[in-house]
N, CA, C and O of each residue as an XYZ file, in Angstrom:
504
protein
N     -24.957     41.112     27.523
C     -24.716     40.349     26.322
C     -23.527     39.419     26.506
O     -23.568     38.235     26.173
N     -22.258     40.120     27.157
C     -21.396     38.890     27.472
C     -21.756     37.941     28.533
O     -20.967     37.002     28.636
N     -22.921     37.948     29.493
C     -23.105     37.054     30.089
C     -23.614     35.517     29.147
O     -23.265     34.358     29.369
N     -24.451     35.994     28.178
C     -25.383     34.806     27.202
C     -24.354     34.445     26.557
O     -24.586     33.418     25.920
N     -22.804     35.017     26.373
C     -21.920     33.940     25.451
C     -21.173     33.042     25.902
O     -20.561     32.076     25.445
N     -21.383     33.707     27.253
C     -20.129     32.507     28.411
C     -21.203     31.701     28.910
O     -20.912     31.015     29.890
N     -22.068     31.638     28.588
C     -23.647     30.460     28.945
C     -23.606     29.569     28.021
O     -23.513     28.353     28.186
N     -23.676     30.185     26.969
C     -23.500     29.410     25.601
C     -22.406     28.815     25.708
O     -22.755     27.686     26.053
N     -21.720     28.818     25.667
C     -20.543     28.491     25.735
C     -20.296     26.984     26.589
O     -20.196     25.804     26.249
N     -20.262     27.671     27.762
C     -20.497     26.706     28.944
C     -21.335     25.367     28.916
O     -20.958     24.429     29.619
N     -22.717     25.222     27.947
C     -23.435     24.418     27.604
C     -22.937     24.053     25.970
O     -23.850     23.800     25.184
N     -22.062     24.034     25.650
C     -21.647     23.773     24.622
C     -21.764     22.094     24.169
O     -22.514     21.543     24.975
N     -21.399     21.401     23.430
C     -22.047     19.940     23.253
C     -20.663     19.403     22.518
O     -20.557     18.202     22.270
N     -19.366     20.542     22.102
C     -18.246     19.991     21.523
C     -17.489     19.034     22.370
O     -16.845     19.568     23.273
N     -17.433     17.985     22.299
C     -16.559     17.143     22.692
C     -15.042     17.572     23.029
O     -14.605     18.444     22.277
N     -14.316     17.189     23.856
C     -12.942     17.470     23.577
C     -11.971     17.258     22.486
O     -12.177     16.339     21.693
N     -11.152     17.854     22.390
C     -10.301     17.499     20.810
C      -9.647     16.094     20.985
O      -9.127     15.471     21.911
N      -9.958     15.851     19.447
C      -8.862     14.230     19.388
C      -7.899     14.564     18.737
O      -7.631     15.319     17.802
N      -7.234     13.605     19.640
C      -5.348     13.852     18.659
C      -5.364     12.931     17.749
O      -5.903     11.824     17.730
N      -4.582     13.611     16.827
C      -3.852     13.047     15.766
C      -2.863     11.460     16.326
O      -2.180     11.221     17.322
N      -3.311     10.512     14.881
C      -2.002      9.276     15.114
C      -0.694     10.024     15.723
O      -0.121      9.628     16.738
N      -0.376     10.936     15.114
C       1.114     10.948     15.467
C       0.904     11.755     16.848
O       1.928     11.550     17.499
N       0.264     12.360     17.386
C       0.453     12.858     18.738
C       0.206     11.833     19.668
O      -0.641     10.941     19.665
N       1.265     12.175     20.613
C       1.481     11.034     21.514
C       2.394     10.014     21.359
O       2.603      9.293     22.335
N       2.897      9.838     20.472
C       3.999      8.915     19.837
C       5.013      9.603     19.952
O       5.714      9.366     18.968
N       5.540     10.401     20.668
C       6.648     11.504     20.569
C       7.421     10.413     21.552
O       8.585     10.104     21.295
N       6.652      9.786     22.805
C       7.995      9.033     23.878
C       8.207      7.924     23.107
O       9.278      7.368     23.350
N       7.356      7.286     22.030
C       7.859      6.163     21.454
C       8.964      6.382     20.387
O       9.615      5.369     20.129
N       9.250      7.349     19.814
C      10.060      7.557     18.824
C      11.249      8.381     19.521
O      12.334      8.314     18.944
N      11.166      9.260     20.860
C      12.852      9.408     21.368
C      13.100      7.937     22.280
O      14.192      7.887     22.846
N      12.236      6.813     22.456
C      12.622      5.705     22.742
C      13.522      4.782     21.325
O      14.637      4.261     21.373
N      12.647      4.842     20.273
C      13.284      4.237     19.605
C      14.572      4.684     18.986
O      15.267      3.849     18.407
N      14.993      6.093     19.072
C      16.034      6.947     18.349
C      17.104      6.743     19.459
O      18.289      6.878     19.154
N      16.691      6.371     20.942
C      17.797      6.521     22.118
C      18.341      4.551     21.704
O      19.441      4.049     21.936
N      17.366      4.008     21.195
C      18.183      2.283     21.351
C      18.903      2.622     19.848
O      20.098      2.498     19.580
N      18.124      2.955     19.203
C      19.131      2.936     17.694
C      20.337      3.499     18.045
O      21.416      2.995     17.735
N      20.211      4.527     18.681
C      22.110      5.633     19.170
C      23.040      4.762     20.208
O      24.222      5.086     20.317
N      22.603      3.828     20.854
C      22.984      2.724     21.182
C      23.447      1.657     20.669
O      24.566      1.239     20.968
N      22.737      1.117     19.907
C      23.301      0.110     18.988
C      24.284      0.233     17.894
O      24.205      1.112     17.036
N      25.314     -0.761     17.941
C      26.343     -0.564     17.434
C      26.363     -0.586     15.944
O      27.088     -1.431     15.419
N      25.562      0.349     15.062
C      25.377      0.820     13.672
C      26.642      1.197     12.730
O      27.553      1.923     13.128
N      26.593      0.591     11.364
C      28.361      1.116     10.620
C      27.401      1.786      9.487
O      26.184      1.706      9.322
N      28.511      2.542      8.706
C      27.515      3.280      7.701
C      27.888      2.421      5.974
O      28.774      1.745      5.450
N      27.063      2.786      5.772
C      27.805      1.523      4.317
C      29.124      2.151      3.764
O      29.855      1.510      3.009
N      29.408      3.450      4.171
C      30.736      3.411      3.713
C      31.952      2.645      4.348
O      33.069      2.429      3.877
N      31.447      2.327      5.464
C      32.535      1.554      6.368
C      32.609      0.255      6.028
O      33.656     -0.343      6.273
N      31.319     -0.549      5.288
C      31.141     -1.779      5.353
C      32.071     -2.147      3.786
O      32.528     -3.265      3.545
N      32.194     -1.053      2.935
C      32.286     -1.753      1.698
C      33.259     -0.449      1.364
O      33.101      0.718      1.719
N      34.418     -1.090      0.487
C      34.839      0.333     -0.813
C      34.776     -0.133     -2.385
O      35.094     -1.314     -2.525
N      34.626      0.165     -2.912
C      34.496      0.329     -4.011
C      35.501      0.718     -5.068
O      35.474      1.843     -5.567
N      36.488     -0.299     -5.459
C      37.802     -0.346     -6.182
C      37.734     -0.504     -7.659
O      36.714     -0.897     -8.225
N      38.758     -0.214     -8.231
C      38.996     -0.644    -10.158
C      38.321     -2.292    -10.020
O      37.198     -2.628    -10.394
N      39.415     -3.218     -9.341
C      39.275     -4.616     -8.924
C      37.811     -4.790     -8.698
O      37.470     -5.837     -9.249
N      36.752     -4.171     -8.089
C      35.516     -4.647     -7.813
C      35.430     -4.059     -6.126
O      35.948     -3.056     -5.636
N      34.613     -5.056     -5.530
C      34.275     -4.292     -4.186
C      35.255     -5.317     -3.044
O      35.429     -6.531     -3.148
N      35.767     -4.454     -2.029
C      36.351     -4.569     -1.093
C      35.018     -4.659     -0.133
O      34.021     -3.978     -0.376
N      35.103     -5.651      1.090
C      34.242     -5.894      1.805
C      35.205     -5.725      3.206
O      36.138     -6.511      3.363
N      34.926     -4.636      4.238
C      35.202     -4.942      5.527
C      34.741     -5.573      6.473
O      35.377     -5.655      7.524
N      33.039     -6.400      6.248
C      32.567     -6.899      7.300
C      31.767     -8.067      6.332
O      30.845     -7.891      5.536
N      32.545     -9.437      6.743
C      32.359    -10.558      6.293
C      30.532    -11.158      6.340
O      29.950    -11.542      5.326
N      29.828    -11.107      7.871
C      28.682    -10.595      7.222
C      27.906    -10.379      6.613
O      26.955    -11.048      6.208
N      28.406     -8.782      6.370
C      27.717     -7.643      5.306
C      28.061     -8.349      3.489
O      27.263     -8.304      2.552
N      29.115     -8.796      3.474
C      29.490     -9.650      2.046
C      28.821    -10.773      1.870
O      28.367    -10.975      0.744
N      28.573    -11.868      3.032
C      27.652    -13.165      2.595
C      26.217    -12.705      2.075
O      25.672    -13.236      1.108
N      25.585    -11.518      2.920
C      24.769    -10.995      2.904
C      24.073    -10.326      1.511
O      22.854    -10.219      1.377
N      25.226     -9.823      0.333
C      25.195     -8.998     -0.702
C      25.391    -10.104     -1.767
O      24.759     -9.991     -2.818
N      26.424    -11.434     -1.541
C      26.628    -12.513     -2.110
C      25.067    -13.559     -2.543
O      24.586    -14.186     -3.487
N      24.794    -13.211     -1.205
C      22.971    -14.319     -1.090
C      22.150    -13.648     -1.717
O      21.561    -14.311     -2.571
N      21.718    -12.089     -1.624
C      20.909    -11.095     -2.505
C      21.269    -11.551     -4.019
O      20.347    -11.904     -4.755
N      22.430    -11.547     -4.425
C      23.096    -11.387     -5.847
C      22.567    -12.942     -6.369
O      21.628    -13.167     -7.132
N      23.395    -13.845     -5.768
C      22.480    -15.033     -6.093
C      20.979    -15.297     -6.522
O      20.623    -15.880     -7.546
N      20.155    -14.746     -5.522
C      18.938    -15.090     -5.602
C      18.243    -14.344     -6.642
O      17.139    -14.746     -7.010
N      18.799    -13.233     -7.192
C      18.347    -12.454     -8.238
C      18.612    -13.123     -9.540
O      17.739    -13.128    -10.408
N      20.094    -13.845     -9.774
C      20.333    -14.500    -10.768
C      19.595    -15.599    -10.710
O      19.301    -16.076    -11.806
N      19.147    -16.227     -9.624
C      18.675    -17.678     -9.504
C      16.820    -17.299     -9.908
O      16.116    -18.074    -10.555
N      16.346    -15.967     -9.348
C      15.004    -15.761    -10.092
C      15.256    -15.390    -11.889
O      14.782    -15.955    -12.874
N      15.975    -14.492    -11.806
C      15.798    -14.264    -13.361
C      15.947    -15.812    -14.007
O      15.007    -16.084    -14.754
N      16.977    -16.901    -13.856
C      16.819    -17.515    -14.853
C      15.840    -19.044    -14.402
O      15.692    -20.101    -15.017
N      15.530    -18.772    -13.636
C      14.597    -20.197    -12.942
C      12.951    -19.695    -14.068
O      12.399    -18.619    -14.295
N      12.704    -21.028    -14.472
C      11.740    -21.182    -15.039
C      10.410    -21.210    -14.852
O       9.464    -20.937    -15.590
N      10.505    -21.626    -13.623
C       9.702    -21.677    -12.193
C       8.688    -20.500    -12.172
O       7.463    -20.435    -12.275
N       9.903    -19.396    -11.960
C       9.332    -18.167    -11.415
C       8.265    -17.460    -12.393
O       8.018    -17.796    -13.552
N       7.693    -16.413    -11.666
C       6.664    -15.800    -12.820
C       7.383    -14.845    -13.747
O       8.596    -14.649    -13.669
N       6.568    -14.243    -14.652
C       7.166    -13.542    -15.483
C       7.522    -12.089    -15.118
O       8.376    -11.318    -15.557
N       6.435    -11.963    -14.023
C       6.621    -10.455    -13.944
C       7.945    -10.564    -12.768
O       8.561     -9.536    -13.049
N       8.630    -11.149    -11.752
C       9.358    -11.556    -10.691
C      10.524    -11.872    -11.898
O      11.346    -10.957    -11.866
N      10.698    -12.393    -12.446
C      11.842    -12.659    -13.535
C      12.399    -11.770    -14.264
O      13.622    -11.698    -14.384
N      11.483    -10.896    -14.902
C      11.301     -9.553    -15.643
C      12.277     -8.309    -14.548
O      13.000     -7.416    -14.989
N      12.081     -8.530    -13.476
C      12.040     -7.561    -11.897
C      13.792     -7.726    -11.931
O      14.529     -6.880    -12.438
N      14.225     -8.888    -11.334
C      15.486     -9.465    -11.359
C      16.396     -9.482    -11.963
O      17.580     -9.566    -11.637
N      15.451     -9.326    -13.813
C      16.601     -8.868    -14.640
C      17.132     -7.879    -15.050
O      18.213     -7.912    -15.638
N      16.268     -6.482    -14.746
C      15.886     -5.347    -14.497
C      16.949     -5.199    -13.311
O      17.976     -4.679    -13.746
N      17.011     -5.465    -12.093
C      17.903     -5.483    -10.887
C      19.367     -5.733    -11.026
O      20.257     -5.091    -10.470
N      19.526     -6.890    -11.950
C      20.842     -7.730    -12.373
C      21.347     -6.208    -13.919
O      22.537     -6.097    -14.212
N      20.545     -5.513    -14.465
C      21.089     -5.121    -15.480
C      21.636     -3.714    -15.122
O      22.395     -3.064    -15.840
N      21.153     -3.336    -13.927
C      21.322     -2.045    -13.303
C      22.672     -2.090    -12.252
O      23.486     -1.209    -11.974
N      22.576     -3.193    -11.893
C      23.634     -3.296    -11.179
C      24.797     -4.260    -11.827
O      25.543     -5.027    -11.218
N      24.735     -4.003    -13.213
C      26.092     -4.093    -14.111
C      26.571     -5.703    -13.686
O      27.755     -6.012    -13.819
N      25.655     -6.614    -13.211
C      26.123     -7.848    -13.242
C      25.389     -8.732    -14.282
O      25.186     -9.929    -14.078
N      24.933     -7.974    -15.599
C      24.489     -9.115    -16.480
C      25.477     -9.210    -17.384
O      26.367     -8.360    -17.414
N      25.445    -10.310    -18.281
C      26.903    -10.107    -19.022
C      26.226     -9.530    -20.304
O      25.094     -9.890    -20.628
N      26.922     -8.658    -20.998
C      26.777     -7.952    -22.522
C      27.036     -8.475    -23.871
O      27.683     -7.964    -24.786
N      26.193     -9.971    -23.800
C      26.656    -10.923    -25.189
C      25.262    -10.124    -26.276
O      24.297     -9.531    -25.793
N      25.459    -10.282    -27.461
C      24.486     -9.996    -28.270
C      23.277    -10.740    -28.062
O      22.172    -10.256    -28.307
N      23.399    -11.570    -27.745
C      22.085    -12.458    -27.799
C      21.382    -12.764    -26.399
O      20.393    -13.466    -26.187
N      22.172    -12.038    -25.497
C      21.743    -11.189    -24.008
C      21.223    -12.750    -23.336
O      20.200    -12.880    -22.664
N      21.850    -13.484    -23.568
C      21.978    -14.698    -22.751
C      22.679    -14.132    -20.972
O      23.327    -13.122    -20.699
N      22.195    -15.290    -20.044
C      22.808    -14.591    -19.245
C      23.834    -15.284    -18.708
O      24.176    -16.286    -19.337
N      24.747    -14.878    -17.164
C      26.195    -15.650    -16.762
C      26.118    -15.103    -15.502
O      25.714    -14.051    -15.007
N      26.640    -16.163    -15.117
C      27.335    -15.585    -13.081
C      27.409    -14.402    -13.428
O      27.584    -13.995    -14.577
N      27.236    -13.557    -12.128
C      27.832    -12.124    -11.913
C      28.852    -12.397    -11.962
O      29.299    -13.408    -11.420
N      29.718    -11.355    -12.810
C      31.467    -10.993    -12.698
C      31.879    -10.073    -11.766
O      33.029     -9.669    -11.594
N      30.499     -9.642    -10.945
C      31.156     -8.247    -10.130
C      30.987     -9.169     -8.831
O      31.745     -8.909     -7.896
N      29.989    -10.317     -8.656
C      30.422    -10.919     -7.224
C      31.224    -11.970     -7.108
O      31.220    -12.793     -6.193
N      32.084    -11.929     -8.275
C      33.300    -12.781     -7.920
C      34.506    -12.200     -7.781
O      35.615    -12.731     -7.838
N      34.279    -11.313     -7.634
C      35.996    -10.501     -7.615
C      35.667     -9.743     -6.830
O      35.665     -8.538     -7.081
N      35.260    -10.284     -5.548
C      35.005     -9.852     -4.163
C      36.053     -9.955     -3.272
O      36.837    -10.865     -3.542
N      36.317     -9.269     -2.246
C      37.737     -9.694     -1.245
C      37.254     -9.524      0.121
O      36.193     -8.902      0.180
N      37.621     -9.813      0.960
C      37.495     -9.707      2.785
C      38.754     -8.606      2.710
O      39.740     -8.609      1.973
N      38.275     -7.506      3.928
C      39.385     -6.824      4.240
C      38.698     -6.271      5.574
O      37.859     -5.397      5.792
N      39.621     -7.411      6.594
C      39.533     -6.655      8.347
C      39.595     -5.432      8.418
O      40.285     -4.619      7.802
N      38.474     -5.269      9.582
C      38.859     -3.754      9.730
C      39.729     -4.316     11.499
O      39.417     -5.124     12.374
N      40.844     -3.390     11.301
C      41.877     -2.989     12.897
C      40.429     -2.877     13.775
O      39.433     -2.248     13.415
N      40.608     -3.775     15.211
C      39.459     -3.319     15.914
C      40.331     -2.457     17.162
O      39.750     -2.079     18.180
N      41.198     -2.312     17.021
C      42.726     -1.793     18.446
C      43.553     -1.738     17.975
O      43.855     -2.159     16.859
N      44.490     -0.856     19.190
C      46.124     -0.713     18.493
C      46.746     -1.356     19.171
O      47.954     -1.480     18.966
């Protein structure tokens, strides 16, 4: 009787197993984790602090960078242009991040939080 199951067997018609997307991707992802540990990465606490005054910026950069975002959110919310639901989005974005101004009639104004921005070097040596 164990001869007819290792026959069976042997003539079997299952294909070999297929791997999964993610099997096999294991050398591509300790490739990509070995260039990221390489590359010279800061953590956002390094890039920015967060003062009474508003935000301190250590990497000039990282500030044009948060300056151009901030803009373009004010420049969708009030552009006429844009659609409603993209306008709606922006102002939603601008109200969360405490740069809309709080008039009754909820008109809006420059951010007050990206103007009372500062540069502050970071020491790269002693």
């Amino acid at each position: 009787m164990a001869g007819t199951i290792t026959t069976s067997l042997k003539k079997s018609t299952i294909g070999p197993r297929r791997r999964s997307r993610s099997e096999g991707s294991t050398k591509a992802a300790e490739e990509l984790q070995a260039s990221l540990a390489q590359s010279q990465r800061h953590s956002m606490t390094e890039l920015y602090v967060r003062t009474s005054d508003g935000v301190v910026f250590q990497d000039e950069g990282f500030q044009r960078e948060i300056v151009a975002k901030a803009e373009r959110l004010v420049d969708t919310a009030l552009s006429p242009e844009s659609s409603e639901r993209n306008a709606l989005i922006a102002k939603k974005a601008l109200k969360y991040r405490e740069m809309r101004s709080r008039r009754p009639n909820g008109a809006m104004q420059f951010p007050v939080v990206a103007l009372r921005m500062q540069s502050c070097p970071v020491a790269t040596g002693p």
